[in-house]
Each structure stands twice: as C-alpha cells, then as structure tokens.
C-alpha positions, 0 to 999 in steps of 0.5 A, a space after each residue: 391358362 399359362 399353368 394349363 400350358 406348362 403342364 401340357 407340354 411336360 406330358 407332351 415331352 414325357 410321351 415322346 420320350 416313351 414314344 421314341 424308347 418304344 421305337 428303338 425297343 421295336 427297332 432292336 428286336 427286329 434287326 435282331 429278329 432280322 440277323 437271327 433269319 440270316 443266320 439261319 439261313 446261314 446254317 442250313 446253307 451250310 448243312 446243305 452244302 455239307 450234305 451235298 459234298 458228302 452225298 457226293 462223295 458216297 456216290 463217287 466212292 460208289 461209283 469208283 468200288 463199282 468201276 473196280 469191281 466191273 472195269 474192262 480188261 483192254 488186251 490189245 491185237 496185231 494181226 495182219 487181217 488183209 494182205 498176202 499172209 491174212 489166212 494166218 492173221 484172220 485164223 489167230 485173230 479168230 483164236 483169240 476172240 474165242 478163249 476171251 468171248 469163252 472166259 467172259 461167258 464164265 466170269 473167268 475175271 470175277 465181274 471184270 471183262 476182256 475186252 480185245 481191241 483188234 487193229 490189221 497190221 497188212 503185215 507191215 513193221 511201221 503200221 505195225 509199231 503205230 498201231 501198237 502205239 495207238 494201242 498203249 497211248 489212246 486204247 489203254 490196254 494191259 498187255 498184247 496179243 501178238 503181233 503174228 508174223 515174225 517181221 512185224 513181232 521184231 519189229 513191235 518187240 523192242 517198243 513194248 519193252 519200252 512201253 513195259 507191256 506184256 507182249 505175246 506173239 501167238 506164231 512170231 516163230 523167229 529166234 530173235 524176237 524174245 531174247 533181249 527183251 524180258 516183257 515178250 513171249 511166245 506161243 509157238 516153237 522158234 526157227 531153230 527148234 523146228 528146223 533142227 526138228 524137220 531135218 531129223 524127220 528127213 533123216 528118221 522118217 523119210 529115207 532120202 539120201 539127197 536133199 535139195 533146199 529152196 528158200 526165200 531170200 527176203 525171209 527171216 522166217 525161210 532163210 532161218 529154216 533153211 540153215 537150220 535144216 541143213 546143219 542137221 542132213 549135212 551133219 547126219 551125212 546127207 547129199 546137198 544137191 542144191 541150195 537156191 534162193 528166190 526172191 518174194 516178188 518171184 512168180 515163175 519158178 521154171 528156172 529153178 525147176 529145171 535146176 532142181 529137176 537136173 540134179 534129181 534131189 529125193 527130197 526138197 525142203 521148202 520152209 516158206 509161207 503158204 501163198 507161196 509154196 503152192 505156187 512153187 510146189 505146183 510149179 515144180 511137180 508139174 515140171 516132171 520133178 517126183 521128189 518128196 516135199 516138206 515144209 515148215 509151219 508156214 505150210 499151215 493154210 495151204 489146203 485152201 487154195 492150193 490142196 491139189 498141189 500139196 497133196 503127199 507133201 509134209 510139213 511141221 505144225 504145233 497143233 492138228 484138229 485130228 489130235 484125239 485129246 478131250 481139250 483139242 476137242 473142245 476147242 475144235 466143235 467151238 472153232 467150228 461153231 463160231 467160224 463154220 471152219 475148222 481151225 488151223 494151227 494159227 488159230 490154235 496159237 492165238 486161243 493158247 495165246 489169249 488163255 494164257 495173258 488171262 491166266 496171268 491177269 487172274 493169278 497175279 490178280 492185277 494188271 501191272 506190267 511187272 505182275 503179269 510177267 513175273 506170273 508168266 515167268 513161272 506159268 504152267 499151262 495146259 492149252 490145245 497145243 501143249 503144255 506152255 512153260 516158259 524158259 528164260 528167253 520166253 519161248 515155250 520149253 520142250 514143245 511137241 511138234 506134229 508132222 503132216 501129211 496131206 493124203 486126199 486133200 486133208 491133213 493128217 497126222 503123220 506122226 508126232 516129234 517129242 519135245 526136246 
C-alpha cells in the first residue's frame, strides 16, 4: 500500500511540473501575440497619421498654387462721393470701375481679378488720410486710385510715400503733389502747365486786350491758375484791369460785380471749380458785365446745373466725348451704357487712371511696390486722354489739352493745344 502512494505522487509531482511549463508556454505566446497587436496597431497608427500629414500638405499646396493663380488684385479708391465737388468724384470713380469691370471680363490678369475698394473722402484731408489708412491696414490693397482733388491728394501723398504704395491721383492737378515723392503720379496735367496754356489761348485765340482775374483765395487749385495765367498776358503785354479774390463761403458776388463792370475787362478768367463758377458767372452776366469768360478744368460739370449761365464761355479740359478717335469712341458708348450719361473729363481720367495702375500690375507681373513704380517710370500708354508718359516728377510729359466752347448748352471743341 505505502509503494502505491509513493509512486502516485512522483506522477502527481511530474504532471504539475508539465502543468505549469504548459502554462508559462501559453502565457509567453500570448503576451507576445499580445505586443505583436500593439505594434501593429502601433504602425498603421503611424502610417496613418503619415498619410494625413501628407494628404494635408497636398491639399494646402493645392490650395496655396490655386489662390496664387486666382487671388484678387485690391487697388484701393478716394473720391469725394458726396459733398460739394461729388460731380467730380462720382465721375472719376465711375471711370475707374469701368476700365477694372472691362479688363476683368477679358482676364486682362490671367485668372487674377481687380477688385476696387472705394471709400467717399467728402473731400476732406483727415477723412481722406484715415480712409487711406484703412485701406493699406485692414484692405490690403496693392496700390491706389486717387485721391481726386488737389486738397485731399496733398494730403494723402506724403502718407503713401511712407506706406510704399503706388498712388495715382487721376485729376489732383496741383504742382506740388508729385515732386517729393517718387510712389505717386498723375493722370492729368498739373496748374502751372494749364494756366501758362490758357493765357496763351487768351493771347492767341481771343483777342482781348484787357483781362481781369477772379480767383478763390482759399483754393490751391484757383490761386494756382490765376498766377500762372497772368504771368503770361502780362508778359504778352496784356492790361490787368483787376485782380480780385473771393472767399469759398462766398454766396453774393454783386460787389465784385460792380467792380468788374466798372472797369469794363473784355475777358475774365475764372479758374475755380463748377459749383462755383456758375454761380459767379451767373451772377456777373446778369449784373450787365458783356466780357468773355474762361476757365480752367475745374469747369468740367458745369453744364448740369448751370449751362444756361456758361453758355459762350470757354474753359480747358483733358479730354472731350466729341474727339473723333476710335478709342474715345469706345469708351464713350460704354460710359454711356453703363451709367446712362456721357462721361466728363474726370471720368475719363479716372478710366486712364485705372488702365494704367493695370498695365503696371501686368508687366511687371507683380504686385511689389518697388516693381510696379519702376514700370510706371518707363510707361507708354495710349488712354482716351492721350498718351501717358511720365517725367521724373510723375506728371504725364507734353499732354494735349483741348479748349471748350459751350454753344447751345453743349460742349464743343474749340480747339486743341499741342502738348509742350
């Protein structure tokens, strides 16, 4: 009985000690079994972050070479949309918009739009610089249409030179806008070249052998004419009969009227904006005063409220709906179309304007400041007010200038001043 028991347990010992290398066998493979699932888990983790990351770099670089090849082009524009000078900011504005809506409809960019971003100055200098201010910080804009006034282009000049934008006043006509300030140009002829140009009209044209000047004291764009204009009669041996200055808020002009009525003047040159000098104009003829009147570019809008009393009078302009050339024409039938008016001479400027900050955009096929200006140094560009070819200061170089005759209520070309 006892070597039964002895024997039985030696197998009992033996079957556990297989019973428990059984076990660690089996706990092994499945820890291993167990860290193999991990790892792989593990790896396609991995991959599958890898393949996020890189599908996610495709798409942004997707994303970044479509936005390259269709991202706007911002071009900033200051106009005095309400105010007593609207008629010029409306017109130029509108000019503007058409040579962008006209260049976009032909891809003119290749697959890039221009997008305007328009803000109403009220013709005022502080509005005028916060607005350009606004422009550069929130708008981001490449470079700027305007503004259109001499007053507020002054004013904005010297702050897209430290901006390092691109600026183009389409009719900022005063001599002092451009000079100092290599970043900014002009559409338009300055002060100086059109007063030196409508005294030789006066000499040339008209005949008159005593010239009175009436000019707006509280105007850059008046009293700069007016100096200008008398250098030349006076020069060309012409009689000052007077040379008086009024005051903006001025409404009654009677006084004056008397004056000038006394001293009995054949011509009277009256370089002031429209609202103004049809008020003055009317004033003086009904006063019994049977001189010949001229005026400046500022004239250019006069026909809308006041054609009754410009009717004879004369006035220099860049630009005439009646010019017969095929460019002119062009533009005139789309202005018309678009707006249900015929454009003015501002309205012109500000389509030149807008062409021409395009023309730079393309050729220098970038938007960086210093590109677009070293284009615009050396452009050549045909525009519906003549050729726009710029001289070191940045005004356009010999621009023709036509003279104006209101016969009938219209405007017509009286004659046109070759380029000097």
């Amino acid at each position: 009985m006892s070597c039964k028991i002895g024997k039985g347990i030696k197998i009992m010992k033996k079957f556990m000690a297989v019973l428990v290398a059984l076990m660690l066998v089996l706990t092994a493979c499945g820890d291993a079994g167990k860290n193999q699932g991990t790892t792989d888990k593990k790896d396609e983790s991995t991959k599958t972050e890898t393949t996020k990351t890189e599908t996610t770099k495709t798409e942004t670089n997707a994303k970044d070479d479509a936005k390259a090849q269709t991202s706007d082009v911002k071009i900033g524009m200051l106009a005095p949309l309400s105010g007593p000078v609207a008629e010029y900011g409306v017109a130029s504005s509108n000019g503007t918009k058409l040579a962008f809506e006209m260049l976009n409809s032909k891809n003119y960019l290749e697959g890039k739009n221009i997008v305007p971003i328009a803000y109403d100055t009220e013709a005022d200098q502080t509005k005028a610089v916060n607005l350009f201010n606004k422009l550069v910080s929130n708008d981001e804009i490449v470079a700027l249409v305007g503004p259109v006034i001499s007053s507020t282009s002054l004013a904005v000049a010297p702050v897209a030179m430290d901006e390092n934008i691109l600026m183009i006043t389409p009719t900022g006509t005063h001599l002092d806008i451009t000079p100092d300030y290599p970043n900014v140009f002009r559409a338009c002829f300055i002060d100086p070249y059109q007063g030196m140009l409508a005294g030789q009209f006066a000499v040339e044209n008209l005949g008159a052998k005593k010239v009175a000047v009436v000019y707006n004291v509280g105007s850059d764009y008046s009293v700069g004419l007016a100096k200008e204009f008398t250098k030349v009669v006076e020069a060309a041996g012409l009689e000052i009969t007077n040379n008086e200055g009024y005051n903006e808020e001025d409404k009654d002009f009677s006084a004056l009227a008397a004056k000038l009525k006394a001293s009995a003047p054949e011509l009277i040159f009256v370089p002031d904006y429209y609202n103004k000098v049809g008020t003055i104009v009317g004033q003086f003829k009904a006063a019994g005063i049977e001189a010949a009147f001229l005026g400046g570019d500022g004239w250019d809008g006069v026909l809308a409220n006041f054609a009754k009393e410009a009717e004879g009078c004369y006035y220099l302009t860049h630009f005439s709906v009646n010019d017969p050339s095929n460019t002119t024409s062009e533009f005139v039938k789309a202005y018309k179309e678009k707006y249900g008016v015929e454009p003015s001479s501002f309205a012109a400027l500000g389509y030149d304007a807008g062409l021409v900050v395009a023309e730079a955009v393309k050729t220098a096929g970038s938007t960086n400041p210093e590109d677009l200006v070293k284009v615009m140094e050396n452009m050549q560009f045909q525009g519906v007010t003549g050729l726009l070819q710029f001289d070191e200061e940045g005004n356009p170089k010999n621009k023709d200038v036509t003279v104006i005759k209101v016969v009938d209520g219209k405007a017509t070309i009286e004659t046109k001043i070759k380029g000097k």
